[in-house]
TILUM-232825 format. One record per residue (C-alpha): z negated, y, x. Coordinates in nm, 4 decimals. Layout:
N
- c3	c2	c1
- Z	Y	X
...
! end
This chain:
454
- c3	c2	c1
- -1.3679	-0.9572	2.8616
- -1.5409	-0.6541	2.8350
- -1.5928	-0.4722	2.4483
- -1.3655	-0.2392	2.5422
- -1.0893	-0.5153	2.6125
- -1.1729	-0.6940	2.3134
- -1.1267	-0.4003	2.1214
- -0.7960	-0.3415	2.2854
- -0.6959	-0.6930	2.2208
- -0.8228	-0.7044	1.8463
- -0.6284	-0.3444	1.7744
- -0.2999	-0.3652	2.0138
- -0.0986	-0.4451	1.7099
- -0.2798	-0.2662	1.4087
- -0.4413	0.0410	1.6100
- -0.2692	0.3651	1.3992
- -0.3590	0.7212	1.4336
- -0.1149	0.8668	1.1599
- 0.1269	1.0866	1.0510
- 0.0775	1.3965	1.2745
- 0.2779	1.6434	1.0723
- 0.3500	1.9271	0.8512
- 0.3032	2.2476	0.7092
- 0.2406	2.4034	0.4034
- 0.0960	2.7412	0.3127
- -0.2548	2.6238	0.1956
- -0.4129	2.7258	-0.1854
- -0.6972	2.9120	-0.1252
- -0.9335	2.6986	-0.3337
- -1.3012	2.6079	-0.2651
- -1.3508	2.2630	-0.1469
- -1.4083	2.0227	-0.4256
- -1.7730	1.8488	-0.4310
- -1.7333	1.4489	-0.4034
- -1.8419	1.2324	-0.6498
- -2.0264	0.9507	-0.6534
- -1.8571	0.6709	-0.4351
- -1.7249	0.3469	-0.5947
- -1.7531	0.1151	-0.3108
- -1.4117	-0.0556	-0.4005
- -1.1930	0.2660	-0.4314
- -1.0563	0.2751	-0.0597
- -0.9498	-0.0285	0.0926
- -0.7770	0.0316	0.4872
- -0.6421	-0.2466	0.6122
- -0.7903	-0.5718	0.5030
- -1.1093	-0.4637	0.4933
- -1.2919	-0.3552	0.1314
- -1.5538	-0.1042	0.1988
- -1.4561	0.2622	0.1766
- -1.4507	0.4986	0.5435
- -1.6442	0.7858	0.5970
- -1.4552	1.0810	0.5557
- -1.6136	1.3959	0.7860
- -1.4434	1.7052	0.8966
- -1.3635	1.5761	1.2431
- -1.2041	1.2819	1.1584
- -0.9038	1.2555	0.9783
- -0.7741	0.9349	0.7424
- -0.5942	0.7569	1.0584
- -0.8704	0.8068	1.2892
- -1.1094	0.6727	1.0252
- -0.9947	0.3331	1.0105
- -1.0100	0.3088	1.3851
- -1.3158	0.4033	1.3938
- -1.4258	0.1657	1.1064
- -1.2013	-0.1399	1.2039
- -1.3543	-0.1230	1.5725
- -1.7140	-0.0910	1.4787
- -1.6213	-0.4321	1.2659
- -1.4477	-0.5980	1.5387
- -1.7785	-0.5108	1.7326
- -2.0140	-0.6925	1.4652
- -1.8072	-0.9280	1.3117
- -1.5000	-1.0627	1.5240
- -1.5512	-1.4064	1.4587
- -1.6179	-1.3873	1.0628
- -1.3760	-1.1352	0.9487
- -1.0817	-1.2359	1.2365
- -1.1119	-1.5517	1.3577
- -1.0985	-1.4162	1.6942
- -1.3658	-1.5202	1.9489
- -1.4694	-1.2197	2.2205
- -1.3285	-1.4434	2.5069
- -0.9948	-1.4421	2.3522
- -0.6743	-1.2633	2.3672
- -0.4454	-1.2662	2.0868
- -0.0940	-1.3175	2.1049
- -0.0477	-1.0394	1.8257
- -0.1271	-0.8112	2.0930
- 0.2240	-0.6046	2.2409
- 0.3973	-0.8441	2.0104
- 0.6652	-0.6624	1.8024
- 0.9265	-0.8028	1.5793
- 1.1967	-0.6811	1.3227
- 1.2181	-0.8043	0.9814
- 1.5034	-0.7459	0.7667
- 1.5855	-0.7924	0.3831
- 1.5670	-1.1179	0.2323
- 1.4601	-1.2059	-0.1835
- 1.3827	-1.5388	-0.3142
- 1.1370	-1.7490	-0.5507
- 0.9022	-1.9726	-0.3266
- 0.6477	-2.2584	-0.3787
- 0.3484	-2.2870	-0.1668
- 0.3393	-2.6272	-0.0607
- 0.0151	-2.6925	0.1199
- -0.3215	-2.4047	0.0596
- -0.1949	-2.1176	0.2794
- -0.2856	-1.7865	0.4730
- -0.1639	-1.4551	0.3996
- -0.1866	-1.3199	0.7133
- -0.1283	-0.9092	0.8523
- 0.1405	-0.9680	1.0373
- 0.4187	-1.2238	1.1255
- 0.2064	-1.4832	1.3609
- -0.1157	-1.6968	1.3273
- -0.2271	-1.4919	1.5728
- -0.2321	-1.2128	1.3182
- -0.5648	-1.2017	1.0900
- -0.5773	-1.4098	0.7647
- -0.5816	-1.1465	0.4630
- -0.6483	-1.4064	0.1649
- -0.5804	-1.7915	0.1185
- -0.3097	-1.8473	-0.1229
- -0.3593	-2.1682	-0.3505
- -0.1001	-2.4626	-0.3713
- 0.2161	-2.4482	-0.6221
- 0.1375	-2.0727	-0.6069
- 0.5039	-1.9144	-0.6967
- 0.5877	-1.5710	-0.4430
- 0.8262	-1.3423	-0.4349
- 0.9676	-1.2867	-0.1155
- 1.1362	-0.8923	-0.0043
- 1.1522	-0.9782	0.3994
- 1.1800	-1.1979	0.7035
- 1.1299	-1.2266	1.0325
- 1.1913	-1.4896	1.3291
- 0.8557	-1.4443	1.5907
- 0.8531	-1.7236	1.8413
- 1.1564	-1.9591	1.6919
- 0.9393	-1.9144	1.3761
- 1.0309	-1.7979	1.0609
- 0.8363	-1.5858	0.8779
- 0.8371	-1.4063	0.5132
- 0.7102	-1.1047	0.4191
- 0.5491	-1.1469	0.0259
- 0.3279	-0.9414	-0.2207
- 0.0087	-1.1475	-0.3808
- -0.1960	-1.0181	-0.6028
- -0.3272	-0.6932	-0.4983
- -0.2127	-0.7312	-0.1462
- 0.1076	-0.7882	0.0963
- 0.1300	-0.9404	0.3886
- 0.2941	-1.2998	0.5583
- 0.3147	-1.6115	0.5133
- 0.4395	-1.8936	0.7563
- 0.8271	-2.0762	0.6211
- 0.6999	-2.4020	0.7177
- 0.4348	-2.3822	0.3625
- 0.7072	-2.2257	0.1636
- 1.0035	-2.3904	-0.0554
- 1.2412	-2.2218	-0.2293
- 1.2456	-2.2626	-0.6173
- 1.6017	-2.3454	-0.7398
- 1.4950	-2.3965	-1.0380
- 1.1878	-2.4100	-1.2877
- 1.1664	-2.7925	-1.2981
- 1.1017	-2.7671	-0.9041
- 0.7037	-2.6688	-0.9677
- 0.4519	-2.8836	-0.9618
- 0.2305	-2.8775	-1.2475
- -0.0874	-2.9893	-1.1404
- -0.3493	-3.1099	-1.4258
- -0.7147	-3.1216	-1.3530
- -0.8879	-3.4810	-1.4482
- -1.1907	-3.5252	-1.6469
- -1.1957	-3.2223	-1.8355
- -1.2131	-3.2202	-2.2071
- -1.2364	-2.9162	-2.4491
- -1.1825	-2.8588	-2.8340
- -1.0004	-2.4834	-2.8230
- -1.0918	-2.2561	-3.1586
- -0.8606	-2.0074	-3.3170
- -0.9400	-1.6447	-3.1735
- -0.7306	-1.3851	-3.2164
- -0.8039	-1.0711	-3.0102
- -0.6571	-0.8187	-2.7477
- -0.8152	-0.7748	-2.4406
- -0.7775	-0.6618	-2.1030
- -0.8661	-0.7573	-1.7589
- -1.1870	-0.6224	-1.6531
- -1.1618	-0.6444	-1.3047
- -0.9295	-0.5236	-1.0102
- -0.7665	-0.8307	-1.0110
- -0.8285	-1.1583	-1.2262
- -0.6893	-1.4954	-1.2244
- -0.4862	-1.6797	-1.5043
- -0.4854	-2.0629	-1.5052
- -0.2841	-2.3294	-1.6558
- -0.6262	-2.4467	-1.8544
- -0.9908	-2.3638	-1.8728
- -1.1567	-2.4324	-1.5608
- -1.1073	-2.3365	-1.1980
- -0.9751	-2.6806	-1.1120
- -0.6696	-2.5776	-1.2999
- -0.3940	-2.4096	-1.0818
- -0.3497	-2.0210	-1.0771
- -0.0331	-1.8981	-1.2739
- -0.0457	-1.5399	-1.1587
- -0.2978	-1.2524	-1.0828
- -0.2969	-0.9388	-1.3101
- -0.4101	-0.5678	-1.2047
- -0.7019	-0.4059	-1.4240
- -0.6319	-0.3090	-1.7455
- -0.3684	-0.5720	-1.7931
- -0.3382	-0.6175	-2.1861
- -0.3681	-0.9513	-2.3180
- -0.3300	-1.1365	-2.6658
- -0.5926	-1.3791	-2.6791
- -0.4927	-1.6570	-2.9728
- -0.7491	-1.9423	-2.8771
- -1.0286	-1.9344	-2.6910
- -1.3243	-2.2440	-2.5397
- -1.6517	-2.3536	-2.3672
- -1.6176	-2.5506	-2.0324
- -1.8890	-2.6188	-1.7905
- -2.0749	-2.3284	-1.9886
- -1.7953	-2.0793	-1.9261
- -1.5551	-1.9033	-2.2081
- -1.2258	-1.9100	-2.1503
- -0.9485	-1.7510	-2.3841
- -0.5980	-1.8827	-2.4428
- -0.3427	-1.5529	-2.3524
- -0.0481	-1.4210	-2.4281
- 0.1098	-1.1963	-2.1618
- 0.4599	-1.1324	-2.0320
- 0.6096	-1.3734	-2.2253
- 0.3946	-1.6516	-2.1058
- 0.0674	-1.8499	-2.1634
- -0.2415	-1.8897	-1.9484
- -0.6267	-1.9179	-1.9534
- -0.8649	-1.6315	-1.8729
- -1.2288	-1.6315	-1.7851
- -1.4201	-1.4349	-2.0523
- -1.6098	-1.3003	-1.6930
- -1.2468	-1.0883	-1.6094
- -1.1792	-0.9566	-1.9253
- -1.3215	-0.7267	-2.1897
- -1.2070	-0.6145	-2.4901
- -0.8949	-0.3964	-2.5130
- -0.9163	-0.0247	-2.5149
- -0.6355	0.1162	-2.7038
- -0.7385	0.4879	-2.5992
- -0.7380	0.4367	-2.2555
- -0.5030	0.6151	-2.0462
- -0.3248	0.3886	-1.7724
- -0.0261	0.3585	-1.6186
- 0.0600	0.1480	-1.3095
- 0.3856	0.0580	-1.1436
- 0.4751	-0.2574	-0.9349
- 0.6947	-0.0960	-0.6153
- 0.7278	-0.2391	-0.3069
- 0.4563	-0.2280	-0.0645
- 0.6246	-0.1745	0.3134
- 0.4093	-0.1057	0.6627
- 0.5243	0.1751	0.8985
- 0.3697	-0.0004	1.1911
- 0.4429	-0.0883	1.4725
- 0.7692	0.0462	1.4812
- 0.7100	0.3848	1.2917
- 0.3567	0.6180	1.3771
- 0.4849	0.8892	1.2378
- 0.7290	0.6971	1.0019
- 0.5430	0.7619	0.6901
- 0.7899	0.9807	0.5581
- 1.0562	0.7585	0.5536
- 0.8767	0.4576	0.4820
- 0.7594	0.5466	0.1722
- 1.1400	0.6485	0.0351
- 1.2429	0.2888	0.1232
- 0.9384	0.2065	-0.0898
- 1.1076	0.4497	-0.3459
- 1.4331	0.3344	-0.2995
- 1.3584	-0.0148	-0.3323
- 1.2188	-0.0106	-0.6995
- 1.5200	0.1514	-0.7688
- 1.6589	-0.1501	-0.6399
- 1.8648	-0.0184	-0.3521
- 1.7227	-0.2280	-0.0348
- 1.7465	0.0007	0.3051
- 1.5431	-0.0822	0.5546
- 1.2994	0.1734	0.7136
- 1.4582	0.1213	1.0689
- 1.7917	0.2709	0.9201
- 1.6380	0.5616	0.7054
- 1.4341	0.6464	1.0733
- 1.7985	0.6786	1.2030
- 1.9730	0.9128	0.9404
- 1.7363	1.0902	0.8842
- 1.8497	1.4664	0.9630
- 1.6159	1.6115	1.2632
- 1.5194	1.9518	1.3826
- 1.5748	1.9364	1.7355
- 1.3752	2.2074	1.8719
- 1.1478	2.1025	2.1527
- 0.7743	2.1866	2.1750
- 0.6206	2.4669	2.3591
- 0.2981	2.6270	2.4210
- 0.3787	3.0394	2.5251
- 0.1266	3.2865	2.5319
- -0.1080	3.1405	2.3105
- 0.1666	3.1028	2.0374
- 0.3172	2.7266	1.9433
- 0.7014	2.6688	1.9159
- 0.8128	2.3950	1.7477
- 1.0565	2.2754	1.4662
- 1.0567	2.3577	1.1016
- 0.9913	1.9750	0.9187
- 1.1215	2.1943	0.6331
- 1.4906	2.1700	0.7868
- 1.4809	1.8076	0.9648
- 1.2106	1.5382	1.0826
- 1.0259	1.7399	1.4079
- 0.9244	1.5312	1.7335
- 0.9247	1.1623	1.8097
- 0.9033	0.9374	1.5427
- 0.8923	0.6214	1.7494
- 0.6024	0.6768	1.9904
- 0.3008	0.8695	2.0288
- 0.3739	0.9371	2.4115
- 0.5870	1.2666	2.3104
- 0.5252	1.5148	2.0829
- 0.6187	1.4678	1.6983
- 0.5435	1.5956	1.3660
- 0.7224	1.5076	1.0301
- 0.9557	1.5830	0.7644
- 0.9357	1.7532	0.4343
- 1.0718	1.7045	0.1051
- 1.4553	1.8457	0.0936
- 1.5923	1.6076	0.4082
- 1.4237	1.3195	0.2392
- 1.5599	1.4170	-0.1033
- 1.9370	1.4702	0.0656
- 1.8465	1.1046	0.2755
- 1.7868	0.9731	-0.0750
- 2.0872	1.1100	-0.2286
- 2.2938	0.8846	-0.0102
- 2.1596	0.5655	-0.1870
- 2.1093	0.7124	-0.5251
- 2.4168	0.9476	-0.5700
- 2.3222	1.1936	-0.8785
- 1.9813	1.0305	-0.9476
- 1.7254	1.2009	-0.7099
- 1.5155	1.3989	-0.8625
- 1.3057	1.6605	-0.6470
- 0.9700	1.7953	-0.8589
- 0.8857	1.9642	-0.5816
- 0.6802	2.2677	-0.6964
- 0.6088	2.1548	-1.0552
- 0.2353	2.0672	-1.1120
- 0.0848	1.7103	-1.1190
- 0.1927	1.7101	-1.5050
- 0.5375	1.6727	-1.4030
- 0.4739	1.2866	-1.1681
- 0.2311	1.2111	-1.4852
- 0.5650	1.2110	-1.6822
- 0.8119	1.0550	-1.4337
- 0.5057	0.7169	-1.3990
- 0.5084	0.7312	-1.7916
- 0.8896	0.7016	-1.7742
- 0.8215	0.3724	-1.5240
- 0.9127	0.5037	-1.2589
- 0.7142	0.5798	-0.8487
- 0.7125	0.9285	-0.7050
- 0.7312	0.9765	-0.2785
- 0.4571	1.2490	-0.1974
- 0.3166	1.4481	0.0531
- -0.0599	1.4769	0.1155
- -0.3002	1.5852	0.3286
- -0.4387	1.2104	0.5103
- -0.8215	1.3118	0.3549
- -0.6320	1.3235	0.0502
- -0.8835	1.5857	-0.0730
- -0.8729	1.9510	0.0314
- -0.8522	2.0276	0.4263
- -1.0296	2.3686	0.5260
- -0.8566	2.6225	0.6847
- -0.9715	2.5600	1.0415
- -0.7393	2.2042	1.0682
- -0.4060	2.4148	1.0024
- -0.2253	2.6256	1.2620
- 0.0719	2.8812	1.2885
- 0.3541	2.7464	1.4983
- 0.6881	2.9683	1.5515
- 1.0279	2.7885	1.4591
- 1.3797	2.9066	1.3894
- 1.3296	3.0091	1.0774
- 1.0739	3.1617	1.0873
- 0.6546	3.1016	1.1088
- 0.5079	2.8313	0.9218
- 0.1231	2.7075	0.8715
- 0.1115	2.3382	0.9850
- -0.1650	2.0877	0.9744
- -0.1390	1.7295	1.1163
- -0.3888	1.5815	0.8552
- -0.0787	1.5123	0.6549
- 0.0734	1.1609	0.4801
- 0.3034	1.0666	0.2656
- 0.2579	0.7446	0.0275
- 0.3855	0.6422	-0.3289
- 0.2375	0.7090	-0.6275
- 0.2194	0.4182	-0.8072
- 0.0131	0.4803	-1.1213
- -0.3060	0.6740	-1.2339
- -0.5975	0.6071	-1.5237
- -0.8990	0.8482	-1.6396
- -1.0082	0.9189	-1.2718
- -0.7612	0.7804	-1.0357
- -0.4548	0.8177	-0.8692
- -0.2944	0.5029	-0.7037
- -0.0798	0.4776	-0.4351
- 0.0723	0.2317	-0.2030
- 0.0190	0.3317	0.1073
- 0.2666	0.2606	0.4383
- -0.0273	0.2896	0.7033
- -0.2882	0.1079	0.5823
- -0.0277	-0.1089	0.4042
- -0.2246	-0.1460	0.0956
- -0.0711	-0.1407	-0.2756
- -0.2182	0.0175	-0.5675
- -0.5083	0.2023	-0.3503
- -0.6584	0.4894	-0.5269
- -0.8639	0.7703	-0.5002
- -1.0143	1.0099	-0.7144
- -0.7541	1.2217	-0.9294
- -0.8749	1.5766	-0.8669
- -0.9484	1.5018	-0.4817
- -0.5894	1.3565	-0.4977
- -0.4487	1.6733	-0.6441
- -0.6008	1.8996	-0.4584
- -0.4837	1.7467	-0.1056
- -0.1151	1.7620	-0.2744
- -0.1244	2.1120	-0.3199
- -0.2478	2.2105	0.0068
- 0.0951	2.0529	0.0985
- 0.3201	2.2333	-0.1699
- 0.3455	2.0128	-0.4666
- 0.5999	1.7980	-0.3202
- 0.7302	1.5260	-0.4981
- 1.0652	1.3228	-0.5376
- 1.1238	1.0496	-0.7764
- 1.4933	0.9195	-0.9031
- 1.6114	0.8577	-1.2599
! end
């Protein structure tokens, strides 16, 4: 196979190249500088190093261009693919619907991109690991559910899974030949890291309980020495566990932080320019209304005007008044929808409770995460500022409109001193965040819009 067919083999099922949409009269602002680069900040795909963002290359195209030069170098170590290989994942699409459930993991297991082994592994999930299952899907007489872990979301196989009827169903595993004397300590802390373990007892033999986010508070009351590690005894969500003293620090009572656990849903395959709509069912679902993306894609209202090149001018729809193009395929042309047709969409499932901030500042989503709850946004796909020469005038029924197709739309999840976080439909990664005035500034470039339910 040649590179180019192993490329096309490795990226049939993941390959994205966004959200081509939107308008918005653009701020006249200068660009804002870019800081320093923390190397964990962006994460596409299942990959943990952050893309180069230049002026000819927008977010989509980036992790193309990123995830090919890797399949390139590293096929083998990072996908388990050899280059003489095809992979069933490639043309393979399937439809997963709503499903919920406690599970067990029975055996050590892979948490894979997709709903196949033919997908790549993201992570390995431990044994008697508990997961919360939100979808399923049957690929080759197989069933399949769709989970969050950790940080991350992605599939793991039925045939590792059983469902927990009860609490007296898990195995509690105890590790042999470990001894410890545990000392009062009474502290607060907080994890340290982006994500960090907690065990039923000090050592890494123990089994994992759970994984908490950065900044997690805890309530050490004991804490030990094994092996030459600290570990502290913790209080946290009504339950008990063991830390490393290596994931936490001490508890910052001034620090600003808010994060929100929503539901983390992909727009691919079955939704390039889906974004839109995607990220309301993300909205929708911590609301706890379940609609799947593939029926929000249908009721969604549309602008039906076609596309036209005349004289130099562009004629196209107004994503103001409905979704504009083909959402389904790249093939034809296609665009995106703005604020007020998803706010009506959402009305259906939340009668009374949408709430549209579009036009407010940032201030106003600072309040709504404070008040525990996600806000659907539009942004430009830098997520930063995009210079005047990426937007365009295009003639619709109502009127002219500036559009530029460097445009997304995720869900704010959270934000801290310097960050905003997200979880983002494309590259299908929760909690991902960038810096808070690059953030800003990309939303708006695309109006301020916002919507968020109460």
């Amino acid at each position: 196979m040649t590179n180019k067919g192993l490329i096309i083999a490795i990226f049939s099922s993941l390959l994205v190249t966004g959200c081509n949409t939107h308008e918005s009269q653009p701020v006249k602002q200068p660009t804002p500088k870019k800081e320093n680069a923390d190397p964990s900040a962006e994460q596409p795909l299942n990959t943990r190093s952050t893309p180069l963002q230049t002026k000819d290359e927008g977010y989509h195209e980036q992790i193309i261009k990123e995830q090919t030069e890797l399949a390139r170098n590293h096929s083998i170590e990072l996908y388990g693919l050899k280059k003489t290989e095809k992979t069933d994942s490639e043309e393979k699409e399937y439809t997963a619907e709503h499903a919920s459930g406690t599970y067990r993991v029975t055996i050590e297991a892979n948490l894979r991109k997709g709903p196949g082994n033919s997908f790549p592994s993201i992570i390995t999930i431990d044994k008697n690991t508990k997961l919360e299952v939100y979808e399923k899907a049957n690929v080759s007489h197989a069933n399949w559910f769709h989970v969050e872990y950790a940080d991350d979301a992605g599939w793991v196989s039925s045939s590792v899974l059983e469902k927990i009827e009860s609490e007296e169903q898990i195995i509690t595993i105890t590790a042999e030949n470990i001894e410890y004397i545990a000392e009062e300590h009474i502290e607060n802390l907080e994890i340290s890291v982006d994500a960090g373990n907690v065990r039923t007892g000090p050592d890494l033999s123990y089994p994992k309980i759970t994984t908490l986010t950065q900044y997690r508070m805890l309530e050490a009351f004991e804490k030990t020495s094994v092996n030459g590690m600290t570990w502290y005894h913790v209080n946290f969500n009504g339950q008990t566990g063991w830390v490393a003293s290596i994931v936490v620090n001490k508890y910052d009572p001034n620090r600003k932080f808010t994060l929100i656990s929503a539901p983390l849903i992909a727009q691919m395959p079955q939704l390039p320019r889906g974004c839109e709509v995607t990220s309301l069912a993300m909205l929708l679902g911590h609301a706890g209304v379940h609609v799947d993306k593939m029926t929000l894609a249908s009721e969604i209202k549309r602008d039906p005007t076609p596309y036209q090149e005349k004289d130099g001018n562009i004629y196209f729809g107004n994503p103001h008044t409905g979704f504009v193009g083909n959402m389904y395929t790249f093939d034809q042309p296609g665009l995106g929808v703005y604020h007020r047709p998803i706010a009506e969409l959402g009305e259906k499932y939340l009668p009374g409770r949408i709430v549209d901030l579009t036009g407010n500042s940032f201030e106003a989503v600072y309040e709504q995460l404070d008040n525990g709850k996600p806000v659907w946004v539009i942004n430009t796909s830098w997520f930063a500022y995009v210079p005047d020469e990426y937007w365009e005038t295009w003639n619709t029924p109502t009127g002219t409109i500036r559009v530029t197709k460097k445009e997304h739309s995720v869900l704010v999840t959270g934000y801290d001193e310097n960050y905003i976080y997200f979880n983002d439909p494309l590259a299908v990664q929760k909690h991902k965040k960038v810096n808070k005035s690059s953030f800003i500034a990309g939303w708006n470039q695309m109006g301020n819009q916002a919507i968020t339910y109460n």
